[in-house]
C-alpha positions in Angstrom: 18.9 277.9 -39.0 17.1 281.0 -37.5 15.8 281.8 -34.5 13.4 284.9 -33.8 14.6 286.4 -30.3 12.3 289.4 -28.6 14.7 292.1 -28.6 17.1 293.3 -25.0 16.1 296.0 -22.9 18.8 298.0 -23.1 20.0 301.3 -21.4 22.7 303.0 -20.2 25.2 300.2 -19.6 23.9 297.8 -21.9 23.7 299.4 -25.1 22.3 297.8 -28.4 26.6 297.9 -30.1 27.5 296.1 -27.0 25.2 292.9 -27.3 25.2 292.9 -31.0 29.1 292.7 -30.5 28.6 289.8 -28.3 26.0 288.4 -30.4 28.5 288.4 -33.1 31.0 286.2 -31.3 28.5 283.2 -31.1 30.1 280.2 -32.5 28.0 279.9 -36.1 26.9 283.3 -36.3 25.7 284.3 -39.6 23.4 287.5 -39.5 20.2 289.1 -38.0 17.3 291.3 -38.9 15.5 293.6 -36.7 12.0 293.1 -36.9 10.0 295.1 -35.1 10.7 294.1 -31.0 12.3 291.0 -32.5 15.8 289.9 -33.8 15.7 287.1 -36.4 18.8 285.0 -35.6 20.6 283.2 -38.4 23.3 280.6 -37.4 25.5 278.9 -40.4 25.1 274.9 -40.1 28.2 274.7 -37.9 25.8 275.3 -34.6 26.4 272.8 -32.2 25.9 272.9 -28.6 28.8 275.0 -27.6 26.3 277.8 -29.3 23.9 276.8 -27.5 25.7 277.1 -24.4 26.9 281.1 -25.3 23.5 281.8 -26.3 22.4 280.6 -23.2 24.9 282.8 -21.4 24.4 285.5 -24.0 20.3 285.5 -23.0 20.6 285.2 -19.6 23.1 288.5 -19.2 20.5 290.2 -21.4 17.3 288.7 -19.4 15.9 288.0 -22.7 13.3 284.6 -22.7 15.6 281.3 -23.5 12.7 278.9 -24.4 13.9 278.9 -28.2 17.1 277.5 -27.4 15.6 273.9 -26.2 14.8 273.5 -29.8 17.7 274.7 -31.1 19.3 272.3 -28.2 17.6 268.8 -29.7 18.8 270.4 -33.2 22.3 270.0 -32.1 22.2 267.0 -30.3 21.0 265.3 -33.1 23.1 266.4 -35.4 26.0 264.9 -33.4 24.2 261.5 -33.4 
């Protein structure tokens, strides 16, 4: 599964190691791309919704737009069906 996210502002305090290091801890992580202002997300077929729930938290710590993760939500819920 992947998921384009716009990319963090970061600065001093939140620097692009420290939320890639995060992002790597998301349960199903597999890899992402930079492109452009954009990450392309790629999560193994393991996610469920306890990703969704860290990337949830992940996005709203970075302030960056959560409206991909209601699809990648029903995803998960249907896979557990």
């Amino acid at each position: 599964m992947k998921i384009l996210i716009i990319t963090p502002n970061y600065s001093e305090h939140k620097s692009e190691e420290l939320f890639l290091s995060a992002l790597e801890k998301v349960h199903a992580y597999k890899d992402f791309k930079t492109m452009g202002a954009h990450y392309l997300l790629e999560l193994d077929n393991t996610f469920d919704m306890q990703t969704v729930s860290q990337l949830n938290q992940l996005f709203t710590a970075w302030e960056i737009d959560r409206s991909t993760l209601s699809t990648l939500a029903e995803l998960a819920i249907s896979d557990s069906e």
